[in-house]
VEXLO-77460 format. One record per residue: residue number from 1; z negated, x, y of N, C-alpha, C in turn. Coordinates in nm, 3 decimals. Atoms other than C-alpha are relative to their C-alpha. Example, Ala and Ser with C-alpha at 12.3 -4.5 7.8 and 13.67 -1.06 7.14 Angstrom:
residues 2
SITE/i/n.zz/n.xx/n.yy/ca.zz/ca.xx/ca.yy/c.zz/c.xx/c.yy
SITE/1/0.000/0.089/-0.119/-0.780/1.230/-0.450/0.000/0.090/0.120 $
SITE/2/0.006/-0.082/-0.119/-0.714/1.367/-0.106/-0.073/-0.077/0.109 $
***
This chain:
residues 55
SITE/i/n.zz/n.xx/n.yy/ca.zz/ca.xx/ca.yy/c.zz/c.xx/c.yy
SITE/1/-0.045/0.025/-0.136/15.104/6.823/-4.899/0.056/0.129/0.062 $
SITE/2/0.014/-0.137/-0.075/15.099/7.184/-4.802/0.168/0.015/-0.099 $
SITE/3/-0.142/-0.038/0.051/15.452/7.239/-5.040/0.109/-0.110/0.066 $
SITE/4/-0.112/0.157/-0.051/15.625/6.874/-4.863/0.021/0.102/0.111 $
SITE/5/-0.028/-0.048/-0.166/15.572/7.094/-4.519/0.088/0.092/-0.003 $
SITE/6/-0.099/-0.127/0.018/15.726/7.389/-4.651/0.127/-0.005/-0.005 $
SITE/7/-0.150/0.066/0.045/16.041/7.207/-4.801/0.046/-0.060/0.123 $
SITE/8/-0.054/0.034/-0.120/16.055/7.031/-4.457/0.056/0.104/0.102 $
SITE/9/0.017/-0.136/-0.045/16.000/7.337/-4.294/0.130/0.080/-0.010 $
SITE/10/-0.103/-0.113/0.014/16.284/7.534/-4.460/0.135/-0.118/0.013 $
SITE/11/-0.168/0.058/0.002/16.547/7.223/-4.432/0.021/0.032/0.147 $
SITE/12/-0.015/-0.059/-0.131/16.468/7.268/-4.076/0.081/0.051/0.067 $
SITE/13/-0.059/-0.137/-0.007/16.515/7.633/-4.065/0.169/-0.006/-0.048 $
SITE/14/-0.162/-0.007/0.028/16.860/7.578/-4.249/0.063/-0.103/0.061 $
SITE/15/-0.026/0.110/-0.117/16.963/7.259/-4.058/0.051/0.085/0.127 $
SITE/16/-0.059/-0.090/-0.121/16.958/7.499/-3.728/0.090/0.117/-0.032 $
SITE/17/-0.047/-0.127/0.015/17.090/7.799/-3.894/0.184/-0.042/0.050 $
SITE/18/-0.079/0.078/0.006/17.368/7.527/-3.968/0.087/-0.005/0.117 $
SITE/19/-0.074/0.046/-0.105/17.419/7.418/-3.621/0.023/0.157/0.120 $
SITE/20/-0.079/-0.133/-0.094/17.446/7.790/-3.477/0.089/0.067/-0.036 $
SITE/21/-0.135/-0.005/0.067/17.735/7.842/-3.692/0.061/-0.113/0.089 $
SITE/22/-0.040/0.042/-0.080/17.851/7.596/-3.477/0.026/0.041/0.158 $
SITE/23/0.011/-0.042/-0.108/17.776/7.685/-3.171/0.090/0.202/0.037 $
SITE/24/-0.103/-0.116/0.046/17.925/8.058/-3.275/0.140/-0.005/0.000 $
SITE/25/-0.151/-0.004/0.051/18.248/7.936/-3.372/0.045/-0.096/0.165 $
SITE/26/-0.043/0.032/-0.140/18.273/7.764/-2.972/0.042/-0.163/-0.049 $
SITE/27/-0.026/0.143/0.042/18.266/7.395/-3.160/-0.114/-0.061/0.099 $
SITE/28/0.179/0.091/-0.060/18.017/7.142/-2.988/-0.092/-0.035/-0.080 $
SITE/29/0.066/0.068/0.102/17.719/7.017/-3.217/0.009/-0.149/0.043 $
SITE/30/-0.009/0.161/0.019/17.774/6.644/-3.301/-0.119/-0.067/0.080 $
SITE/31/0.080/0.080/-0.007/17.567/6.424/-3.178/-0.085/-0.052/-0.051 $
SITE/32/0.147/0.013/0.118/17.361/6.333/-3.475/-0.048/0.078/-0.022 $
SITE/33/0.145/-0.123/0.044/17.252/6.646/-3.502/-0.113/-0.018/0.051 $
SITE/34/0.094/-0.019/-0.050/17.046/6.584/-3.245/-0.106/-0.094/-0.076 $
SITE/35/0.051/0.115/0.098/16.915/6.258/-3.443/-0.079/0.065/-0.086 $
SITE/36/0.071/-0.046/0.118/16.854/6.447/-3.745/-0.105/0.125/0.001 $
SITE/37/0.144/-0.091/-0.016/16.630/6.723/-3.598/-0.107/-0.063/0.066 $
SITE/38/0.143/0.131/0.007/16.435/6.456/-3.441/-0.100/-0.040/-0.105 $
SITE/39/0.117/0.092/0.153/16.359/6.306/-3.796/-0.053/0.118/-0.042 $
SITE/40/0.043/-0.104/0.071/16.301/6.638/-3.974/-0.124/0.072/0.108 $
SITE/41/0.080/-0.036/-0.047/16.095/6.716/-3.688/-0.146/-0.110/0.012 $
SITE/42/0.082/0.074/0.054/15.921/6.414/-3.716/-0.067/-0.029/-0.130 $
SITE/43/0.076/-0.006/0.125/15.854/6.409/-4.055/-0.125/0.142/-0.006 $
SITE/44/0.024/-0.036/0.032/15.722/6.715/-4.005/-0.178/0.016/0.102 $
SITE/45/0.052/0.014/-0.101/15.487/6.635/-3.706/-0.125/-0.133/-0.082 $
SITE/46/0.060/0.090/0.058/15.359/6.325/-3.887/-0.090/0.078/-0.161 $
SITE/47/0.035/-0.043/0.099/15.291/6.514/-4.232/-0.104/0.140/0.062 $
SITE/48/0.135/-0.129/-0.056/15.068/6.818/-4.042/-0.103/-0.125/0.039 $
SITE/49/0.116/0.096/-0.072/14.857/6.498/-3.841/-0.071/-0.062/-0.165 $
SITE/50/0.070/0.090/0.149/14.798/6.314/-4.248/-0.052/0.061/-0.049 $
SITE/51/0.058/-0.088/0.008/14.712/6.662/-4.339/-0.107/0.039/0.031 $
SITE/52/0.111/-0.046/-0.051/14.478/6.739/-4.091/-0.119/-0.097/0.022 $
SITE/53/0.090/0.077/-0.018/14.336/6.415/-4.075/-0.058/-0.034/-0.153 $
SITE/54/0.081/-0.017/0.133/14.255/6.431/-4.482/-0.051/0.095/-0.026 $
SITE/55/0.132/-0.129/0.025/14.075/6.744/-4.463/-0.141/0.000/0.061 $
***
Protein backbone atom coordinates (compact mmCIF):
# COMPACT_ATOMS: atom_id res chain seq x y z
CA UNK A 1 0.00 0.00 0.00
CA UNK A 2 2.73 2.24 1.21
CA UNK A 3 4.50 1.98 -2.68
CA UNK A 4 0.53 2.63 -4.50
CA UNK A 5 0.84 6.12 -2.33
CA UNK A 6 4.14 6.89 -3.50
CA UNK A 7 3.39 6.21 -7.30
CA UNK A 8 0.23 8.35 -6.66
CA UNK A 9 2.14 10.71 -4.90
CA UNK A 10 4.79 11.33 -7.60
CA UNK A 11 2.04 11.36 -10.62
CA UNK A 12 0.74 14.13 -8.57
CA UNK A 13 3.93 15.90 -8.12
CA UNK A 14 4.47 15.59 -12.01
CA UNK A 15 0.82 16.26 -13.03
CA UNK A 16 1.38 19.91 -11.31
CA UNK A 17 4.88 20.33 -12.38
CA UNK A 18 2.96 19.75 -15.80
CA UNK A 19 0.40 22.34 -15.33
CA UNK A 20 3.02 25.16 -14.22
CA UNK A 21 4.62 24.80 -17.47
CA UNK A 22 1.50 26.02 -18.36
CA UNK A 23 0.81 28.57 -16.42
CA UNK A 24 4.67 29.86 -17.27
CA UNK A 25 4.20 29.90 -20.82
CA UNK A 26 0.82 32.56 -20.08
CA UNK A 27 -1.55 29.48 -21.52
CA UNK A 28 -4.71 28.83 -19.25
CA UNK A 29 -4.89 25.22 -17.61
CA UNK A 30 -7.76 23.24 -19.26
CA UNK A 31 -10.38 22.49 -17.47
CA UNK A 32 -9.89 18.85 -16.82
CA UNK A 33 -7.05 19.48 -15.19
CA UNK A 34 -8.91 20.46 -12.58
CA UNK A 35 -10.92 16.98 -12.82
CA UNK A 36 -7.87 15.04 -12.86
CA UNK A 37 -6.24 16.45 -9.68
CA UNK A 38 -9.42 15.84 -7.98
CA UNK A 39 -9.11 12.02 -8.85
CA UNK A 40 -5.38 11.69 -8.16
CA UNK A 41 -6.13 13.49 -5.13
CA UNK A 42 -8.75 11.31 -4.34
CA UNK A 43 -7.24 8.25 -4.91
CA UNK A 44 -4.84 9.37 -2.82
CA UNK A 45 -7.06 10.51 0.16
CA UNK A 46 -9.01 7.24 -0.01
CA UNK A 47 -5.76 4.94 -0.14
CA UNK A 48 -4.08 6.81 3.24
CA UNK A 49 -7.95 6.27 5.11
CA UNK A 50 -7.69 1.96 3.83
CA UNK A 51 -4.23 2.29 5.11
CA UNK A 52 -4.83 3.66 8.27
CA UNK A 53 -7.84 1.88 8.86
CA UNK A 54 -5.83 -1.70 8.25
CA UNK A 55 -3.25 -0.99 10.68
Amino acid sequence: MLYFLIVIALLLLGYAGYLVSFVRRGRPIPAKAYLVLAVLNGLILAAVLAWAIAR
